[in-house]
N, C-alpha and C positions, 0 to 999 in steps of 0.2 A: 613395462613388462617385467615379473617378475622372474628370476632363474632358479630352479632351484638348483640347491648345492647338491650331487649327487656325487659322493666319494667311490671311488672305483672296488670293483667288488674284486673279494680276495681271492686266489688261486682253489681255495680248498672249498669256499663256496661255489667256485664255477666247476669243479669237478662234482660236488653234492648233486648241483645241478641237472649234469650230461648222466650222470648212473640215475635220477630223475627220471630225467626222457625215454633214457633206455627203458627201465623197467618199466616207464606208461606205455613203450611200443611193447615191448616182451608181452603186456597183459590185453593190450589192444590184439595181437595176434595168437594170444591162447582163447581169447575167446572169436574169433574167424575160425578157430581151428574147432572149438566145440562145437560153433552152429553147422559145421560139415561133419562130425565125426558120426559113423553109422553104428562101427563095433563098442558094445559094452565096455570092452578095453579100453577104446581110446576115450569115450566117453570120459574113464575114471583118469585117464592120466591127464585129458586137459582140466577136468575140474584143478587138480594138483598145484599143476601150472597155474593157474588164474588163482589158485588161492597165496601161490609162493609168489607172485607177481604182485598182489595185491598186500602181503605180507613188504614187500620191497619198498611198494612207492608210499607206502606210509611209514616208513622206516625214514626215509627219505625227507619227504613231507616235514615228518615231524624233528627232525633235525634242522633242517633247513628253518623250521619255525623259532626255533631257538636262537638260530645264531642271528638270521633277519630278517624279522614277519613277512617282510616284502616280498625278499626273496623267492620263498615259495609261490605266491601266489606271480611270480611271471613265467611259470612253468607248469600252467597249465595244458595237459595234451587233448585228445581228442580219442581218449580211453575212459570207460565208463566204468562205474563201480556200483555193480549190484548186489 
């Protein structure tokens, strides 16, 4: 059986990380929030939200892609990007 060698990941990637998650739940619930919103208002503030949220997790993303490809990809959430 092989092992691999997995070195322990660094403090500043597991904080990349959780501000990750966060911002895939922040844009997960700006868009719950748009599919209920009736007023014009709110309409335009959750677009905002969903685009400052999506602005984040690709902020995120693509740091994370830098420091270690992997990384990003174990922090997929269950936020969609349309």
């Amino acid at each position: 059986m092989k092992h691999k060698n997995k070195r322990p990941t660094d403090p500043e990637t597991l904080a990349l990380q959780a501000e990750l998650k966060t911002a895939q739940s922040d844009l997960a619930l700006a868009y719950r929030q748009f599919d209920q919103a009736t007023a014009p208002e709110l309409v335009e503030s959750c677009v905002y939200r969903i685009s400052a949220a999506k602005a984040r997790c690709d902020y995120y993303l693509r740091v994370l892609k830098v420091r270690e490809p992997g990384a990003a990809a174990s922090c997929k959430g269950d936020a969609v990007w349309i």
